[in-house]
C-alpha positions as CSV (number, residue, x, y, z in Angstrom):
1,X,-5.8,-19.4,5.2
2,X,-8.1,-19.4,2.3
3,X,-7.3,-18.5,-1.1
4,X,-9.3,-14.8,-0.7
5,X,-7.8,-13.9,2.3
6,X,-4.8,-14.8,1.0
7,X,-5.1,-12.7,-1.7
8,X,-6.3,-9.4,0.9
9,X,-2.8,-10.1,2.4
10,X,-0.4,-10.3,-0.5
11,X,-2.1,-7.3,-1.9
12,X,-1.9,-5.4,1.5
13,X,2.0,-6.4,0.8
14,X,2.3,-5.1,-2.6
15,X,1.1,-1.8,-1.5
16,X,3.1,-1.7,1.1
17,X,6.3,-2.0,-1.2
18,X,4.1,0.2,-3.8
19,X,4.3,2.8,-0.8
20,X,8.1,2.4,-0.2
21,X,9.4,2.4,-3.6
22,X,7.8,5.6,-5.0
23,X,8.9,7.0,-1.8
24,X,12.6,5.8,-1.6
25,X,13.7,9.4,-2.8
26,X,11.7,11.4,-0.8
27,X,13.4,13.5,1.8
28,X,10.1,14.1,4.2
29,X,8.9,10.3,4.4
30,X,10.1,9.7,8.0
31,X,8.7,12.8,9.2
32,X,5.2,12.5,7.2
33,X,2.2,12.3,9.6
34,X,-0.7,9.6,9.4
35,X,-3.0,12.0,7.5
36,X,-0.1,12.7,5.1
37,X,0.2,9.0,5.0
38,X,-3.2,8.2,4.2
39,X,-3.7,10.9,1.2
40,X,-0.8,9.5,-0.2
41,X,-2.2,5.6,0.3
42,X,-5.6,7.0,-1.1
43,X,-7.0,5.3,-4.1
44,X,-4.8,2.0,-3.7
45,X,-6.9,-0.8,-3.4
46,X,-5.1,-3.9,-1.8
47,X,-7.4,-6.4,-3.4
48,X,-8.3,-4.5,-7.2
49,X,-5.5,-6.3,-8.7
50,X,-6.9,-9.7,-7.8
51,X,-10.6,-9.2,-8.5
52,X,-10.3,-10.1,-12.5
Protein backbone atom coordinates (compact mmCIF):
# COMPACT_ATOMS: atom_id res chain seq x y z
CA UNK A 1 0.00 0.00 0.00
CA UNK A 2 1.28 3.33 -0.98
CA UNK A 3 1.61 6.23 1.11
CA UNK A 4 -1.75 7.98 -0.73
CA UNK A 5 -3.87 5.20 -0.49
CA UNK A 6 -2.83 4.88 2.83
CA UNK A 7 -3.72 8.04 3.66
CA UNK A 8 -7.59 7.51 1.69
CA UNK A 9 -7.88 4.67 4.32
CA UNK A 10 -6.89 6.16 7.60
CA UNK A 11 -8.97 9.09 6.70
CA UNK A 12 -11.99 6.86 5.76
CA UNK A 13 -11.26 5.63 9.53
CA UNK A 14 -11.30 8.87 11.21
CA UNK A 15 -14.54 9.63 9.78
CA UNK A 16 -15.81 6.71 10.68
CA UNK A 17 -15.04 7.36 14.51
CA UNK A 18 -15.88 11.17 13.57
CA UNK A 19 -19.46 9.60 12.67
CA UNK A 20 -19.67 7.44 15.92
CA UNK A 21 -18.56 9.87 18.52
CA UNK A 22 -20.89 12.87 17.71
CA UNK A 23 -23.46 10.24 17.52
CA UNK A 24 -22.78 8.29 20.77
CA UNK A 25 -25.83 10.24 22.45
CA UNK A 26 -28.11 10.02 19.89
CA UNK A 27 -31.19 7.92 20.56
CA UNK A 28 -32.28 7.38 16.66
CA UNK A 29 -28.76 6.27 15.28
CA UNK A 30 -29.66 2.50 15.00
CA UNK A 31 -32.76 3.16 13.38
CA UNK A 32 -31.41 6.06 10.85
CA UNK A 33 -31.77 5.07 7.16
CA UNK A 34 -28.86 5.31 4.43
CA UNK A 35 -30.19 8.68 3.22
CA UNK A 36 -30.24 9.93 6.83
CA UNK A 37 -26.85 8.48 6.95
CA UNK A 38 -25.47 10.16 4.10
CA UNK A 39 -26.79 13.85 4.96
CA UNK A 40 -25.26 13.50 8.06
CA UNK A 41 -21.78 12.11 6.42
CA UNK A 42 -22.16 15.08 3.89
CA UNK A 43 -19.43 17.50 3.69
CA UNK A 44 -16.70 15.17 5.41
CA UNK A 45 -13.95 14.56 3.18
CA UNK A 46 -11.84 11.41 4.16
CA UNK A 47 -8.75 12.73 2.50
CA UNK A 48 -9.06 16.98 3.19
CA UNK A 49 -7.15 16.52 6.34
CA UNK A 50 -4.14 14.97 4.51
CA UNK A 51 -3.95 17.12 1.36
CA UNK A 52 -1.71 20.16 3.15
Amino acid sequence: MDEDEFAVHLGHVFAHLNRAWHGRNDPNLDTETDEQRAERSRGVSTIAAFEN
